[in-house]
KOLMI-362218 format. One record per residue (C-alpha): x, y, z; residue number from 1; residue in three letters. Coordinates in steps of 0.02 Angstrom, whole numbers, plus 32768, in hexadecimal, padded with zeros to 4 digits. Layout:
@c1 X&c2 Y&c3 Z&gutor NUM&loro ala
...
//
This chain:
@c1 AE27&c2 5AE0&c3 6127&gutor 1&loro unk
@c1 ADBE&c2 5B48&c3 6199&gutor 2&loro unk
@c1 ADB9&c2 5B59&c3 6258&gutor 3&loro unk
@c1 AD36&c2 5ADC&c3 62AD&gutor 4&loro unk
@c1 ACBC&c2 5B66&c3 62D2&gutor 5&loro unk
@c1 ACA9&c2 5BA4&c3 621F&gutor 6&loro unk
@c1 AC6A&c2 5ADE&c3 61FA&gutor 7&loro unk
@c1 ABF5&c2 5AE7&c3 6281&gutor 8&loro unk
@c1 ABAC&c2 5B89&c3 6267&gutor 9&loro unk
@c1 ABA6&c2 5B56&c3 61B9&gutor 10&loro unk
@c1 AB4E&c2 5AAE&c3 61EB&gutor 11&loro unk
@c1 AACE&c2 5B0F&c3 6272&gutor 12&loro unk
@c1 AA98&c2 5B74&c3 61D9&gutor 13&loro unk
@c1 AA72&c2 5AD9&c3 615B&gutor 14&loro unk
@c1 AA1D&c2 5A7B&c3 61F9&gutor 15&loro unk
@c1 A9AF&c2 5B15&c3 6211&gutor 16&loro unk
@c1 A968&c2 5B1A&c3 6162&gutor 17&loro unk
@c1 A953&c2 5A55&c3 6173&gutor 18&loro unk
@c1 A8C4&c2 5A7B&c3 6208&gutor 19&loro unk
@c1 A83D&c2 5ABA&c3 61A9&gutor 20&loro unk
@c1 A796&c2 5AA4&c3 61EC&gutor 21&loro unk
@c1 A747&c2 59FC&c3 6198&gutor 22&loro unk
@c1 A6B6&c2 59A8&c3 61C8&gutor 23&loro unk
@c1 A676&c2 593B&c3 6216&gutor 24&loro unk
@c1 A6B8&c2 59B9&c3 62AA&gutor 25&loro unk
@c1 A6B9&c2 591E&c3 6329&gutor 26&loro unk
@c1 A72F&c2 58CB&c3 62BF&gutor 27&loro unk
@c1 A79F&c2 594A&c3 6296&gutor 28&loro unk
@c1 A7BA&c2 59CB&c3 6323&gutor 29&loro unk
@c1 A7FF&c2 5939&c3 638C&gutor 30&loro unk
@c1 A87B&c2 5936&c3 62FD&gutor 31&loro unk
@c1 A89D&c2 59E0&c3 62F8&gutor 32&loro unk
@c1 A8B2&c2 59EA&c3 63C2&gutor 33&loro unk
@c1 A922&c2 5973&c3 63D9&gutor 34&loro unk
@c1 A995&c2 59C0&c3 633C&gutor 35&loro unk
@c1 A990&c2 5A6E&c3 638F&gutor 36&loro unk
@c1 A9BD&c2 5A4A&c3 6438&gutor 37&loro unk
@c1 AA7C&c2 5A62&c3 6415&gutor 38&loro unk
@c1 AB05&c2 5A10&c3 6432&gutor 39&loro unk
@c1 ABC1&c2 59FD&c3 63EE&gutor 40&loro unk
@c1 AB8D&c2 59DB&c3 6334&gutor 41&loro unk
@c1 AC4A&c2 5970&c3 6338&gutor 42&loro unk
@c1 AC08&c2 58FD&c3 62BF&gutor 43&loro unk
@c1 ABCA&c2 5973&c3 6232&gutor 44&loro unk
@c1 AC4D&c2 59DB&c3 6255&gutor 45&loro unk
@c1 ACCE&c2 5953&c3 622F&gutor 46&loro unk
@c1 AC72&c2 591F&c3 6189&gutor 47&loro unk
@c1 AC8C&c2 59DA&c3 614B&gutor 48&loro unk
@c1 AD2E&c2 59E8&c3 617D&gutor 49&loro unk
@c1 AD7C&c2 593B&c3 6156&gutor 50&loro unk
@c1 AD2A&c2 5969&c3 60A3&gutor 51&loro unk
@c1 AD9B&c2 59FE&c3 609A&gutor 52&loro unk
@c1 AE38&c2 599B&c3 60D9&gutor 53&loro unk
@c1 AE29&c2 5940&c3 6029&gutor 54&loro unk
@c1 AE16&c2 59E8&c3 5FAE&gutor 55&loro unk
@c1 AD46&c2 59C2&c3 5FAD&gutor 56&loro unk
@c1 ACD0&c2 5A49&c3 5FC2&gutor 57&loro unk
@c1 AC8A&c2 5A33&c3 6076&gutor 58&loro unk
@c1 ABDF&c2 5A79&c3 6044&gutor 59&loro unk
@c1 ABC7&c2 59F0&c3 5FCF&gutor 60&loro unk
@c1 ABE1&c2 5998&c3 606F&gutor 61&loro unk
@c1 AB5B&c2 59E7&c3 60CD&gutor 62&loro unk
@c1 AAC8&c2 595E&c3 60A5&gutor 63&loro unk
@c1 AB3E&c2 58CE&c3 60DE&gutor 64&loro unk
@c1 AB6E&c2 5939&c3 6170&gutor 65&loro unk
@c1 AAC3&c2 5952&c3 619D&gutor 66&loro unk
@c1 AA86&c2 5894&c3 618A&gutor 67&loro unk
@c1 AB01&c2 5867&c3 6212&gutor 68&loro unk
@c1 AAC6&c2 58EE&c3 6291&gutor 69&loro unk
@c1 AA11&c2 58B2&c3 625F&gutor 70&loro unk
@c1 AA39&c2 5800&c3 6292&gutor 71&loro unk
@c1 AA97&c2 582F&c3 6315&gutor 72&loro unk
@c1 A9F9&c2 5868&c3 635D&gutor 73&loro unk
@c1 A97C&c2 57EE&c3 632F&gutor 74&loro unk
@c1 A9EA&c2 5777&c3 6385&gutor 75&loro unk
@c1 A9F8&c2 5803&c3 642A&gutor 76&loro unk
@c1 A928&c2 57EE&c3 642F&gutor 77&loro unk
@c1 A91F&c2 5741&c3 6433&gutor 78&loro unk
@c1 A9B2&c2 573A&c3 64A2&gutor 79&loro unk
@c1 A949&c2 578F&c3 6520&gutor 80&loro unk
@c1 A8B7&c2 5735&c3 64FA&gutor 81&loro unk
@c1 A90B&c2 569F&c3 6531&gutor 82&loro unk
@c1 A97A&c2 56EE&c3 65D6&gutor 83&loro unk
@c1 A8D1&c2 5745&c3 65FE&gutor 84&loro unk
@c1 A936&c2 57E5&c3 65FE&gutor 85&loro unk
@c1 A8CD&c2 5881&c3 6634&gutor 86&loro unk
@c1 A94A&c2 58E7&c3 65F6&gutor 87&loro unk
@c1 A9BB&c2 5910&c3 6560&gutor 88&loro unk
@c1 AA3C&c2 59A6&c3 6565&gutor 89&loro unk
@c1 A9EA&c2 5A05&c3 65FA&gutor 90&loro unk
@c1 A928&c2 59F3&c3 65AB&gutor 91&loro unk
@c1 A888&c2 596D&c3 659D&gutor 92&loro unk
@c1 A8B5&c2 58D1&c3 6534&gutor 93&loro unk
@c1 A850&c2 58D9&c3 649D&gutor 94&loro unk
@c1 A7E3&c2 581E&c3 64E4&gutor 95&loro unk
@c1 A7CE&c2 58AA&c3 658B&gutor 96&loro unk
@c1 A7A2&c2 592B&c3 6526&gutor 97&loro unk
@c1 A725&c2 58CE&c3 64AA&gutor 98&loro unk
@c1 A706&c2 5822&c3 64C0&gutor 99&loro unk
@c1 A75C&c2 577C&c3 64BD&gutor 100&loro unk
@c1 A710&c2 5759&c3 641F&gutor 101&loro unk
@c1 A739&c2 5817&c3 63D8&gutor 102&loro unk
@c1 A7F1&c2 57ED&c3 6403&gutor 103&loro unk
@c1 A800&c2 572C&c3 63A9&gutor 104&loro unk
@c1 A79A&c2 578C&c3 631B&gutor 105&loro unk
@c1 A7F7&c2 5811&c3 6304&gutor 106&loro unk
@c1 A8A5&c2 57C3&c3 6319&gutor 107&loro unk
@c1 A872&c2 5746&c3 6295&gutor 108&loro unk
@c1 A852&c2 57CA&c3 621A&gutor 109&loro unk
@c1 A8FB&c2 5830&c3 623D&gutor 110&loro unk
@c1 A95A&c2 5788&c3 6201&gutor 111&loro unk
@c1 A8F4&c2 578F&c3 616B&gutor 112&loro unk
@c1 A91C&c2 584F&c3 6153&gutor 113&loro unk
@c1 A9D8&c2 581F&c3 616D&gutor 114&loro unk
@c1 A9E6&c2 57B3&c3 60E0&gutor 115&loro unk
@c1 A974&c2 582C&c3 6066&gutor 116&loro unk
@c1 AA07&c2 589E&c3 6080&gutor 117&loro unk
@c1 AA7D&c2 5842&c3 6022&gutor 118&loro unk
@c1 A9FD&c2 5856&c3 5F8B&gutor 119&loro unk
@c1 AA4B&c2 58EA&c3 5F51&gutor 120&loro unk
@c1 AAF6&c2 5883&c3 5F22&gutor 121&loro unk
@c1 AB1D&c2 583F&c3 5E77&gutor 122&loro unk
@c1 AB13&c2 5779&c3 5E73&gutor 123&loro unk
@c1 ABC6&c2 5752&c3 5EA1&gutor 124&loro unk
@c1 ABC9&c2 57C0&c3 5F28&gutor 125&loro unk
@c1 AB05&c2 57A7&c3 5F70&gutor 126&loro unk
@c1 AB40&c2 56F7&c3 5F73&gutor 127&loro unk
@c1 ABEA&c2 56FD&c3 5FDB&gutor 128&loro unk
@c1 ABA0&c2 5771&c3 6051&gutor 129&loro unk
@c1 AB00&c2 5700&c3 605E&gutor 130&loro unk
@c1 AB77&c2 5667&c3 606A&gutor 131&loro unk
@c1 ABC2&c2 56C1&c3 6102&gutor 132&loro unk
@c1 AB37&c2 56E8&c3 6157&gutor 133&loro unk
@c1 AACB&c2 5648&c3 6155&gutor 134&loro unk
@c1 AB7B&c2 55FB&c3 61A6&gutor 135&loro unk
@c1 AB88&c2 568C&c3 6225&gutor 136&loro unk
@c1 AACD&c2 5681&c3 6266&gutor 137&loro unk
@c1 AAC6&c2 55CE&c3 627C&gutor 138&loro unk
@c1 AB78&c2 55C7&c3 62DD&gutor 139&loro unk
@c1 AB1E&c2 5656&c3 6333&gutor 140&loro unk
@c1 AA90&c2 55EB&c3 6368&gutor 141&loro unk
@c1 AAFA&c2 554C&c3 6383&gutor 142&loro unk
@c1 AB62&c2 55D0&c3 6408&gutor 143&loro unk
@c1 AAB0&c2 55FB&c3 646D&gutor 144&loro unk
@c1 AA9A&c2 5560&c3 6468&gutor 145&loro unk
@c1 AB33&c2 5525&c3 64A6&gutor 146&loro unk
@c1 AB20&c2 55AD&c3 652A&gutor 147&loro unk
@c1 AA73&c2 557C&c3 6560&gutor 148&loro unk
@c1 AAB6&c2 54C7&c3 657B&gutor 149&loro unk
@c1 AB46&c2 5502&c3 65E9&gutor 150&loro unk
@c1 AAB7&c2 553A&c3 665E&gutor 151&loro unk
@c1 AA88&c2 547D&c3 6689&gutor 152&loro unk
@c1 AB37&c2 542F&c3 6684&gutor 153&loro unk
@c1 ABB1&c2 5411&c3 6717&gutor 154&loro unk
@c1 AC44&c2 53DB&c3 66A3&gutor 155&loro unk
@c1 AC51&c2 5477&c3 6623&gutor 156&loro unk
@c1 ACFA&c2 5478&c3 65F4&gutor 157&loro unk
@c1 AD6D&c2 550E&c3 65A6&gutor 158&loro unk
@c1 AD7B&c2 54E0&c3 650E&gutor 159&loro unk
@c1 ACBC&c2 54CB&c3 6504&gutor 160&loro unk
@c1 ACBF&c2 5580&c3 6552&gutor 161&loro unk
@c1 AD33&c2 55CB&c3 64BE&gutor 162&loro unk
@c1 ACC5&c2 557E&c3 6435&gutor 163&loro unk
@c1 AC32&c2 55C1&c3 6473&gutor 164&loro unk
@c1 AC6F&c2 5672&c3 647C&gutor 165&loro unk
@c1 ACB3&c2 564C&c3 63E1&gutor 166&loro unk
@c1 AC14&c2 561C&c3 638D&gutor 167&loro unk
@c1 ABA9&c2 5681&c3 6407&gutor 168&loro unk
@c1 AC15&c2 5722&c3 63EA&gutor 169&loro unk
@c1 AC9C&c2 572B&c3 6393&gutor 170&loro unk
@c1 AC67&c2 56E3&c3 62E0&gutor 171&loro unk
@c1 AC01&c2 5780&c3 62C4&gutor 172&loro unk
@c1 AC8D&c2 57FB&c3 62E5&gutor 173&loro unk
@c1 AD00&c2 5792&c3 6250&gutor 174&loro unk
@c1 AC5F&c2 5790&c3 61EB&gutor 175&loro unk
@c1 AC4C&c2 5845&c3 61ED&gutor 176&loro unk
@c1 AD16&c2 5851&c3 61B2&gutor 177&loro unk
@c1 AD06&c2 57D8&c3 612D&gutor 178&loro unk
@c1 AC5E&c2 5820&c3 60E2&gutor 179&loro unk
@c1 ACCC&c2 58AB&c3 60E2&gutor 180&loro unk
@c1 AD30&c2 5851&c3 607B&gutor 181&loro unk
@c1 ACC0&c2 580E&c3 600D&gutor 182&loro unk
@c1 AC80&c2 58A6&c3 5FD1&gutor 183&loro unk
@c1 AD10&c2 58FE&c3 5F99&gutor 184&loro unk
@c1 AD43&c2 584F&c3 5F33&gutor 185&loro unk
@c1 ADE5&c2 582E&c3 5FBD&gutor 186&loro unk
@c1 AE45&c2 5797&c3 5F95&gutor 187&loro unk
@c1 ADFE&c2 56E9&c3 5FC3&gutor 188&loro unk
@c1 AE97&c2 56EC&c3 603B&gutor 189&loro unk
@c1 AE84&c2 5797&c3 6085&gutor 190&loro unk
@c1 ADC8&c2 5776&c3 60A5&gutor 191&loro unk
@c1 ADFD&c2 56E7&c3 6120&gutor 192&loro unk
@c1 AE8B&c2 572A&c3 6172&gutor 193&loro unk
@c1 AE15&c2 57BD&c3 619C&gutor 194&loro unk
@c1 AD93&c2 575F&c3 61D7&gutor 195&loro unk
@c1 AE1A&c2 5708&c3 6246&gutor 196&loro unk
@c1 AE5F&c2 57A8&c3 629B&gutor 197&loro unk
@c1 ADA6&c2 57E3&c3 62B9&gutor 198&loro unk
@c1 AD78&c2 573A&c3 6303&gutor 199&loro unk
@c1 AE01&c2 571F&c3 6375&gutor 200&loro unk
@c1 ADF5&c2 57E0&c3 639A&gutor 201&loro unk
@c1 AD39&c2 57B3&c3 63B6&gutor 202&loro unk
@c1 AD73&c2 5726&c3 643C&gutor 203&loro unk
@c1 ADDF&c2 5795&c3 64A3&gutor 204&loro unk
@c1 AD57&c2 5813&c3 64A8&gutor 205&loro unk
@c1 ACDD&c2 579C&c3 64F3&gutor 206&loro unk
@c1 AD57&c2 5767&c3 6581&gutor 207&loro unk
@c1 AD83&c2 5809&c3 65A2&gutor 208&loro unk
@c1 ACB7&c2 581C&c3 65B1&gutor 209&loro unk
@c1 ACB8&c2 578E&c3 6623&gutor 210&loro unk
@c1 AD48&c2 57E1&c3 66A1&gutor 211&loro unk
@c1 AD02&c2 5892&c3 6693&gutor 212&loro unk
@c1 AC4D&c2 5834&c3 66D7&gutor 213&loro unk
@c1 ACA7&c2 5818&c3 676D&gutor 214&loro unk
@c1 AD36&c2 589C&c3 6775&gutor 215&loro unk
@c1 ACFE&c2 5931&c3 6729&gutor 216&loro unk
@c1 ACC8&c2 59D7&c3 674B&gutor 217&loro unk
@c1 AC0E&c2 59C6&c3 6769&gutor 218&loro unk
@c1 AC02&c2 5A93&c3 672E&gutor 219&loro unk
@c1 AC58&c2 5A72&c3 6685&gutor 220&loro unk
@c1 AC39&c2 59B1&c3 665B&gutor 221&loro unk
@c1 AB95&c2 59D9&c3 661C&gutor 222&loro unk
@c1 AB48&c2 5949&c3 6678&gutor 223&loro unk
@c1 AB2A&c2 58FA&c3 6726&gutor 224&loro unk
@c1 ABCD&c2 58B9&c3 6778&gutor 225&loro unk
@c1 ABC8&c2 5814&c3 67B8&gutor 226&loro unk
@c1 AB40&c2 57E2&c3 6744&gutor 227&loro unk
@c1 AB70&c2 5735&c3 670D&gutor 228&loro unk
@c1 AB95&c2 570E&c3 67C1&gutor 229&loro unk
@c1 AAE7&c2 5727&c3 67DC&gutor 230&loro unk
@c1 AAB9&c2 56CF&c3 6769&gutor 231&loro unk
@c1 AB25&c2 563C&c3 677F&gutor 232&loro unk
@c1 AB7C&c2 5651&c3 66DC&gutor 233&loro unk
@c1 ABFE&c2 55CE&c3 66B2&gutor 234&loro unk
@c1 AC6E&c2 5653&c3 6669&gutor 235&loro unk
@c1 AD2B&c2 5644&c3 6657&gutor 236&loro unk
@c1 AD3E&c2 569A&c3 6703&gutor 237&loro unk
@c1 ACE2&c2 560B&c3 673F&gutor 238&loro unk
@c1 AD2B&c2 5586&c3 66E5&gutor 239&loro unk
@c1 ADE8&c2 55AA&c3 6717&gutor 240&loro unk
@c1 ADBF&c2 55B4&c3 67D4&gutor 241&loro unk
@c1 AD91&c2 5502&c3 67DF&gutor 242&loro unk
@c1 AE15&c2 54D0&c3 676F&gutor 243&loro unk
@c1 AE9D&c2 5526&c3 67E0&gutor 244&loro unk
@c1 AE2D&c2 5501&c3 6882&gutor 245&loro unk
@c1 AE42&c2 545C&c3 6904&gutor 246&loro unk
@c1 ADC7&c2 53F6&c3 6907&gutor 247&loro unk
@c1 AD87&c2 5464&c3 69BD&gutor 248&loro unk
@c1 AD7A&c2 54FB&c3 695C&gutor 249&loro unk
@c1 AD36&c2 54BA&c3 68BB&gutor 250&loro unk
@c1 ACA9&c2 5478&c3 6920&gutor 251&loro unk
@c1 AC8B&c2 552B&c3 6976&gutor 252&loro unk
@c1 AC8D&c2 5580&c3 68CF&gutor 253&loro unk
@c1 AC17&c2 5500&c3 6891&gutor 254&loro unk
@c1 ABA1&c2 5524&c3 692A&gutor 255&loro unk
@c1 ABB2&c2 55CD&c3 692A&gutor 256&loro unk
@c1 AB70&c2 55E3&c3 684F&gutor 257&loro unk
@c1 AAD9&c2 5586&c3 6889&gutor 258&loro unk
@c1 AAC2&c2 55D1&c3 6913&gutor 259&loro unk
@c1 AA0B&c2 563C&c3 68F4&gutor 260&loro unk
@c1 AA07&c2 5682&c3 69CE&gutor 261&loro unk
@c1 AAA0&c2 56CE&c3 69CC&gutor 262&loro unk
@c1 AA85&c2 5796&c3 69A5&gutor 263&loro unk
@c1 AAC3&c2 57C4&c3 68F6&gutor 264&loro unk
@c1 AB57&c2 583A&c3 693C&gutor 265&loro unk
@c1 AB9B&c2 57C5&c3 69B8&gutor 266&loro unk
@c1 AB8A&c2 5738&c3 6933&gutor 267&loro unk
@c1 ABEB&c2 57AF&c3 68AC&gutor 268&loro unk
@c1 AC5E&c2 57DF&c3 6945&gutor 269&loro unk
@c1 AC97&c2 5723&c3 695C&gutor 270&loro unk
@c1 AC8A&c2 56E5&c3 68CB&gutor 271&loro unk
@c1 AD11&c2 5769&c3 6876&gutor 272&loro unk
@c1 AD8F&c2 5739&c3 6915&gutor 273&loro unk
@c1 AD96&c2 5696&c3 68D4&gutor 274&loro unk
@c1 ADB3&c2 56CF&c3 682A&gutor 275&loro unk
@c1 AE58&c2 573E&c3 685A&gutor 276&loro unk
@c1 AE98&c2 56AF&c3 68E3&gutor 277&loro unk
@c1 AE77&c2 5621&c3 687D&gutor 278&loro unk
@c1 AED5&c2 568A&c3 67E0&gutor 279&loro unk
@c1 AE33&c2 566D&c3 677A&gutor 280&loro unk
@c1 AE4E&c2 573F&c3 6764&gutor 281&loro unk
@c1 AEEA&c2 5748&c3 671D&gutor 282&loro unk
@c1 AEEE&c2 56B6&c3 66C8&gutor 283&loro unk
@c1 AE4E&c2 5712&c3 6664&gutor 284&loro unk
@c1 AEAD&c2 5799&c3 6647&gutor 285&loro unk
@c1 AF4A&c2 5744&c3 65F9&gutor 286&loro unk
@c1 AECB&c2 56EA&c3 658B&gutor 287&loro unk
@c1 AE76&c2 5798&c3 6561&gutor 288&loro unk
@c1 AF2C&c2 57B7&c3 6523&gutor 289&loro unk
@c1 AF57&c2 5714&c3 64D2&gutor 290&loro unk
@c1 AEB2&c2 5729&c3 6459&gutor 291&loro unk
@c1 AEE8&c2 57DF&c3 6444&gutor 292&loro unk
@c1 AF98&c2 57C3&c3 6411&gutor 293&loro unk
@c1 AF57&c2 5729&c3 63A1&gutor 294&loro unk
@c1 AEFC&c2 57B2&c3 6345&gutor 295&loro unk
@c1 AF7D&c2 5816&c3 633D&gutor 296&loro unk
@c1 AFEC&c2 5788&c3 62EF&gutor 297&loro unk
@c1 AF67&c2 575F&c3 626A&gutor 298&loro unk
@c1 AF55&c2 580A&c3 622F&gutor 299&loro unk
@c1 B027&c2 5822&c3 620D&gutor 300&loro unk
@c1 AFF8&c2 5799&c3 6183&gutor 301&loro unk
@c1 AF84&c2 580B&c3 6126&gutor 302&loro unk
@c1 AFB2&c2 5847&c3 607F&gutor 303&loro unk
@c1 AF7C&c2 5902&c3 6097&gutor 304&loro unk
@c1 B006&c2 597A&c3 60C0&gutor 305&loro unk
@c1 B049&c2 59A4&c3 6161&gutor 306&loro unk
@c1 B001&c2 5A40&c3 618F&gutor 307&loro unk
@c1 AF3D&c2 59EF&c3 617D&gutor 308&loro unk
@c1 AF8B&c2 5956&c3 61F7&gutor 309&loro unk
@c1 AFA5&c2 59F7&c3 6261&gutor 310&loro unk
@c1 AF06&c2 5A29&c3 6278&gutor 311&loro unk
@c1 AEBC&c2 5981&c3 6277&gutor 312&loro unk
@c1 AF22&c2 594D&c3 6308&gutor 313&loro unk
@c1 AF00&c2 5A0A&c3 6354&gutor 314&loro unk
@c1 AE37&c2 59DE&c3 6348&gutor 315&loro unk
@c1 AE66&c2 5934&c3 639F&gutor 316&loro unk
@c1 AEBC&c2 597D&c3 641F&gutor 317&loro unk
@c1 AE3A&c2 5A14&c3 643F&gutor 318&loro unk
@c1 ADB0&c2 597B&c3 644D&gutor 319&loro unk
@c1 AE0A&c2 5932&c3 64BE&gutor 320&loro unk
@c1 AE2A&c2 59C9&c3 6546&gutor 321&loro unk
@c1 ADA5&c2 59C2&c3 65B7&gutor 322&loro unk
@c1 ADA7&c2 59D9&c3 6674&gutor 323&loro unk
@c1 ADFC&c2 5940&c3 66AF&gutor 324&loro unk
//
C-alpha cells in the first residue's frame, strides 16, 4: 500500500487527461473549471487506496475514483447555486463566472459523466458500484435538503443535525471506501465494514469542520472563520449551547443568530463566548472524538492484517489533525 500522495498524484494525472477540450465550450469549460480548481482529492484518493487495502489493482480503480470526485463537484455547483456563493476555494463560482443557467447545465451533465464512468466495469461490478452510487447521491440530496430545511426551523434537534451530516457528508466518504471495495471483489462483509469506518470517519470530520468554523486558525483553515455564525447556521456548536443554556441565555443566543445589525466580528466575537461558557465547545470536541474512536473500533473488525489497520487508522488520524 502506497503513501497518500502517490494516490493523489496518481489521481491528479488521470483527472488531467479526463479535461479535454469538448464542445459545446459553454457546457464544458464550466466542467473543467470547477474540476481544476484543487482541493484535497480525499475521496478519490480513498477509492484507490481502500482498493489496494484488499490486494486490487488501484488503477483499475481510477474510473470509480474519478466518478466520485466528479459528483462531488456537480453537487459543489449547485450547492452554490443555491447558497448564492460568490466564491469556491479562493475563486468565482462557476453560476459567477458563467451564468446561472451555465452552472444548473453544466452540473447536470457532470452527474451524467459520473455514472458513464462506471461503463468501463464488467456487469457484476458496473452494477454494485452503480447500486452504490444511485443510494449515495440521493442520501446526498435528502442531506441538502435536510440542511436547507434547518434554515427555517426553530426546533432542529441533534439527532436531526447528525443525520444530515451524515447524509449531507459523510455517505460519500464510505462510498468512496466501499467502491474501493467493490472493485477489487472484497468480501460482501469487508465492503460494509469499510464503508462503516469511512462513514463514521466522514461524521467526525464534519464536526470537526463545524468547530474549526469557529475556532480555527483563519491562516490555515482554508476558509472564513466564523462563517456559519454569520450565517446563522444551526450547526452542532449551535445546537449544544441552547441545550446546556437557561432559558436567559438561550434566548440571547437565539437573538443574537438572527441578529442581521450587529457587525460580523462582534457577532462571531459573542457568539463563540457562548459556545466555550455554555460547554457547547468542548462538548464538540469530545464528540469529534467519540465519532473518531467509533471509527477506529469498526476498523479493528476488518479482516485485513494488522499492519494495513495501521495505516488506515494513521490516514484517520492525519485527517483529523488540523489546527484546533
Amino acid at each position: 500500500m502506497q503513501q497518500t500522495q502517490f494516490y493523489r498524484d496518481l489521481f491528479i494525472s488521470y483527472l488531467k487527461q479526463f479535461i479535454s477540450a469538448k464542445e459545446p465550450e459553454n457546457l464544458y469549460n464550466p466542467i473543467h473549471y470547477i474540476l481544476d480548481l484543487g482541493g484535497k482529492r480525499l475521496r478519490p484518493v480513498l477509492t484507490l487506496m481502500t482498493a489496494d487495502i484488499f490486494e486490487g489493482d488501484h488503477k483499475e480503480a481510477l474510473n470509480a475514483a474519478l466518478a466520485i470526485e466528479v459528483f462531488h463537484n456537480f453537487s459543489l455547483i449547485h450547492d452554490d447555486i443555491m447558497d448564492e456563493a460568490p466564491l469556491r476555494r479562493g475563486k468565482e463560482t462557476v453560476h459567477e463566472k458563467w451564468d446561472l443557467n451555465t452552472g444548473i447545465l453544466s452540473g447536470d451533465a457532470m452527474l451524467i459523466m459520473a455514472y458513464q464512468l462506471f461503463e468501463s466495469y464488467k456487469p457484476k461490478t458496473f452494477q454494485a458500484l452503480a447500486k452504490l452510487f444511485s443510494k449515495t447521491a440521493l442520501q446526498v440530496c435528502e442531506g441538502q435538503q435536510y440542511d436547507i430545511d434547518f434554515e427555517t426551523r426553530d426546533d432542529v434537534t441533534i439527532p436531526e443535525y447528525l443525520k444530515m451530516i451524515e447524509y449531507k457528508t459523510a455517505v460519500l466518504v464510505g462510498a468512496a471506501m466501499k467502491m474501493g471495495a467493490i472493485v477489487a471483489n472484497a468480501s460482501a462483509s469487508c465492503q460494509n465494514t469499510i464503508y462503516e469506518f469511512g462513514k463514521n470517519l466522514g461524521i467526525a470530520f464534519q464536526l470537526q469542520d463545524d468547530y474549526l468554523d469557529a475556532f480555527g486558525n483563519p491562516e490555515t483553515f482554508g476558509k472564513q472563520v466564523g462563517g456559519d455564525i454569520i450565517e446563522n447556521k444551526k450547526t452542532y456548536l449551535y445546537l449544544k449551547a441552547l441545550e446546556f443554556s437557561s432559558d436567559k441565555n438561550k434566548n440571547e443566543i437565539e437573538s443574537l443568530m438572527k441578529d442581521s445589525i450587529l457587525l460580523n466580528d462582534d457577532k462571531v466575537k459573542v457568539a463563540k463566548q457562548f459556545f466555550v461558557e455554555s460547554g457547547s465547545a468542548e462538548a464538540t470536541k469530545q464528540e469529534i472524538e467519540k465519532y473518531t474512536k467509533l471509527a477506529f473500533s469498526v476498523l479493528k473488525t476488518l479482516n485485513i492484517s494488522e499492519e494495513k489497520k495501521l495505516l488506515l487508522q494513521q490516514f484517520g488520524e492525519d485527517l483529523m489533525v488540523r489546527n484546533r
